[in-house]
C-alpha positions as CSV (number, residue, x, y, z in Angstrom):
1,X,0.0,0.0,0.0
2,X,2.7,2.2,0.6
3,X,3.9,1.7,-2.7
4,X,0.7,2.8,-4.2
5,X,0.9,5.6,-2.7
6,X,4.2,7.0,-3.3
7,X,3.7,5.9,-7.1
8,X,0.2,8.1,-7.0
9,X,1.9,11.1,-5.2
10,X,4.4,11.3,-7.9
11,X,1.9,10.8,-10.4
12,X,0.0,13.6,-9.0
13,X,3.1,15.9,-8.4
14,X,4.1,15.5,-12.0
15,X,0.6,16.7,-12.8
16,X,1.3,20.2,-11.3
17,X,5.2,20.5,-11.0
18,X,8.8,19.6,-13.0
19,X,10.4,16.8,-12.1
20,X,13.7,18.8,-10.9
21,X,11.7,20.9,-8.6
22,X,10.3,17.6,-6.8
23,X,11.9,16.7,-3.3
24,X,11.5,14.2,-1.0
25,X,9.7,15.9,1.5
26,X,7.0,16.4,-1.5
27,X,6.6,13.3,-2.1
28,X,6.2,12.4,1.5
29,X,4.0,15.2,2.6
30,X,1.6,13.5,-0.7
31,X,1.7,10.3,-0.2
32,X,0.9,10.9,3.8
33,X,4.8,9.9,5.4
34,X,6.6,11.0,7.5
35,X,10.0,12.0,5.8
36,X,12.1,10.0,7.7
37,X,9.5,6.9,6.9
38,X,10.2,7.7,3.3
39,X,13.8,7.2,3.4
40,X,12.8,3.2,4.6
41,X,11.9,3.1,1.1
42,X,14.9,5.0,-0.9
43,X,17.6,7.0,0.0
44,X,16.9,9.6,-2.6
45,X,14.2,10.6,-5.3
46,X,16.3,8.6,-7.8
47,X,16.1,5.2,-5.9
48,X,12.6,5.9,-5.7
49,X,12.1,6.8,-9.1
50,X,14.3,3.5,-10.3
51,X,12.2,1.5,-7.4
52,X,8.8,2.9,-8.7
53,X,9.7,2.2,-12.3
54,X,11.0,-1.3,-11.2
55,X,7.7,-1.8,-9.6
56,X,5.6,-0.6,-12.3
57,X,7.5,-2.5,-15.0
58,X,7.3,-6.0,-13.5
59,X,4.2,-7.0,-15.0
60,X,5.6,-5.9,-18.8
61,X,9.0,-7.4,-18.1
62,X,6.8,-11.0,-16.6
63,X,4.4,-10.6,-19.6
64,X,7.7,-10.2,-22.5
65,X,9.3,-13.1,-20.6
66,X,6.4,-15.1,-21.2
67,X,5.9,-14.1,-24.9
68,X,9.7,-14.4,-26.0
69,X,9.5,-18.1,-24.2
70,X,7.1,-19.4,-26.7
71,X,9.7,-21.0,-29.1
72,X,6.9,-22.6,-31.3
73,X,5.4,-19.0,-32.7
74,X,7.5,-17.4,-34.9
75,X,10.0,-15.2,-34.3
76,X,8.2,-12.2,-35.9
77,X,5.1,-12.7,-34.2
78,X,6.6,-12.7,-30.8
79,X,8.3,-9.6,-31.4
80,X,5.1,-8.0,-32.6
81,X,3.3,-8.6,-29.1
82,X,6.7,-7.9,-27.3
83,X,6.4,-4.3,-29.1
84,X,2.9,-3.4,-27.8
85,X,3.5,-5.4,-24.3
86,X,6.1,-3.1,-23.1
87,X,4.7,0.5,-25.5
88,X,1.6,-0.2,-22.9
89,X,3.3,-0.2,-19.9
90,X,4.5,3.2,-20.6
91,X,0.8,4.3,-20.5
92,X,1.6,4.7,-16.7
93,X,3.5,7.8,-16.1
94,X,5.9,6.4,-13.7
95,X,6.7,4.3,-16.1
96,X,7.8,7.7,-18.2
97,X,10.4,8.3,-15.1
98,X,13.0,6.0,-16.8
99,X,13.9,8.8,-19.2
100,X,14.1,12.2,-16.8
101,X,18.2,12.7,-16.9
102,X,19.3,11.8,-13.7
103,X,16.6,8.9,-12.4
104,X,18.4,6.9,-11.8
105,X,17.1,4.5,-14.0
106,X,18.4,4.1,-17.0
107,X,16.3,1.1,-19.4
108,X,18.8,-1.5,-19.6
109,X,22.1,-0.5,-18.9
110,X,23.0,-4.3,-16.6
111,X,21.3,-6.7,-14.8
112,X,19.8,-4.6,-11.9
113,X,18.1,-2.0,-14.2
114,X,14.3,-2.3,-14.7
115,X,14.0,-3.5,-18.7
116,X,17.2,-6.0,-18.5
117,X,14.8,-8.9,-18.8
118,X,13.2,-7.6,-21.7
119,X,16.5,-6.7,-23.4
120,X,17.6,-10.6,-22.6
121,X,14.2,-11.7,-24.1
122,X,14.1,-9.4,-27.1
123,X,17.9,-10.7,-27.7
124,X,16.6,-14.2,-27.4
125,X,13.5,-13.6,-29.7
126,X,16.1,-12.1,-32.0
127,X,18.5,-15.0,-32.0
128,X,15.8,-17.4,-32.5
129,X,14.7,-15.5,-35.7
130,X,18.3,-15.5,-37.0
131,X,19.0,-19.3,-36.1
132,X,15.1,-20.2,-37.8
133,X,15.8,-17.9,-40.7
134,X,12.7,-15.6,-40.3
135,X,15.4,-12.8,-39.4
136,X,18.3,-11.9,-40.8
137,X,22.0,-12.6,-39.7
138,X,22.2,-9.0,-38.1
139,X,25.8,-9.6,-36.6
140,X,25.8,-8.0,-33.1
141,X,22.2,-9.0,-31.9
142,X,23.0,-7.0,-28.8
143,X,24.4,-3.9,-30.4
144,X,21.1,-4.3,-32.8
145,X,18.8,-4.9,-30.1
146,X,20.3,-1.8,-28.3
147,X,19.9,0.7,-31.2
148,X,16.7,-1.0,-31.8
149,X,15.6,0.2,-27.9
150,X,15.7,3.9,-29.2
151,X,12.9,3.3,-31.6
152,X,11.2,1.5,-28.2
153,X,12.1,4.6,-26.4
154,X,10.8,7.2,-29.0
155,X,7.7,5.6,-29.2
156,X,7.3,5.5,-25.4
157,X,8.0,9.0,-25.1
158,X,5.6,9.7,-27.5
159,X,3.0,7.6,-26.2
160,X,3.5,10.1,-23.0
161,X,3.2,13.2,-24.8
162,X,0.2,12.0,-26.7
163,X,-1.7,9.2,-25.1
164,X,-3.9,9.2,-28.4
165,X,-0.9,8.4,-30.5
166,X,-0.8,4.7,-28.7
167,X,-2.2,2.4,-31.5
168,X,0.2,4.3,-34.6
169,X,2.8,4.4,-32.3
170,X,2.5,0.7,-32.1
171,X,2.2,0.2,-35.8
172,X,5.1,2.1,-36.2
173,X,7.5,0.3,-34.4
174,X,6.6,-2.8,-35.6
175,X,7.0,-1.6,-38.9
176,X,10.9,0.0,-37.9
177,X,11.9,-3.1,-35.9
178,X,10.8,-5.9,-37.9
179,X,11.6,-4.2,-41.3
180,X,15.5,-3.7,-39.5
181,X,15.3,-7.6,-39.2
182,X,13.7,-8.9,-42.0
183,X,15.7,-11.1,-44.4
184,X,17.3,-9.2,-47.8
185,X,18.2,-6.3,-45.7
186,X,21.7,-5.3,-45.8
């Protein structure tokens, strides 16, 4: 319950405030702590921010997991799903917190970040389209998968902007991802 309610105070004080001009004792004073209580929690607004995002990314990163396990689909398919799974978790704004310089939580940069599963599972996904021959052989599947989580990020940060856009959006970076992967490109 607790973290419901720090996630909805930040929610709420991105509603009226920048992110920069946010404290601790804002968030507290929302969410009903004490500030002392909050720091049980995180020792600072980014290991709450990279906590919160953590939190609110675990169903997308359990959901991706799931998808990229099922060997018998094709490769393209999985990836198709993959793209809208984790585009809709950044419908909730704390999930938009992963891109404020300075969160503290950066998408996939190691193991302890909050979207290292996914990267693992898109890499996977990838792998298994090379070694099947629905992809191409793209070399550095990590380097691609990397450069391919910009056109993830774009989209994300455009689904935040413009929660309207969500469906194109999606359509989009299907058609950018799967079009870098598809066989004949060089």
């Amino acid at each position: 319950m607790v973290w419901a309610a720090l996630a909805e105070a930040l929610r709420q004080l991105l509603l009226e405030r920048d992110y920069d001009s946010i404290n601790m004792g804002h968030i507290a004073a929302r969410a009903g702590l004490a500030r002392n209580t909050l720091y049980n929690y995180a020792h600072d607004k980014s290991a709450l921010v990279l906590a919160l995002t953590r939190r609110a990314g675990r169903p997308a990163v359990e959901r991706v997991t799931e998808v990229a396990a099922r060997s018998a689909e094709p490769a393209a398919d999985r990836m198709r799903e993959i793209i809208e799974v984790v585009l809709e978790s950044f419908r909730d704004r704390t999930m938009q917190l992963v891109f404020r310089p300075g969160s503290g939580a950066p998408v996939a940069e190691g193991p302890d970040k909050p979207f290292h599963a996914i990267v693992v599972a898109v890499e996977d996904v990838v792998r298994d389209g090379i070694a099947r021959g629905e992809f191409r052989d793209v070399g550095d599947v990590h380097l691609v998968v990397e450069l391919l989580s910009g056109v993830m990020r774009a989209g994300a940060e455009r689904i935040g902007r413009d929660p309207a856009a969500f469906a194109a959006t999606v359509r989009a970076a299907r058609e950018i991802v799967l079009a870098s992967l598809a066989r004949g490109q060089g």
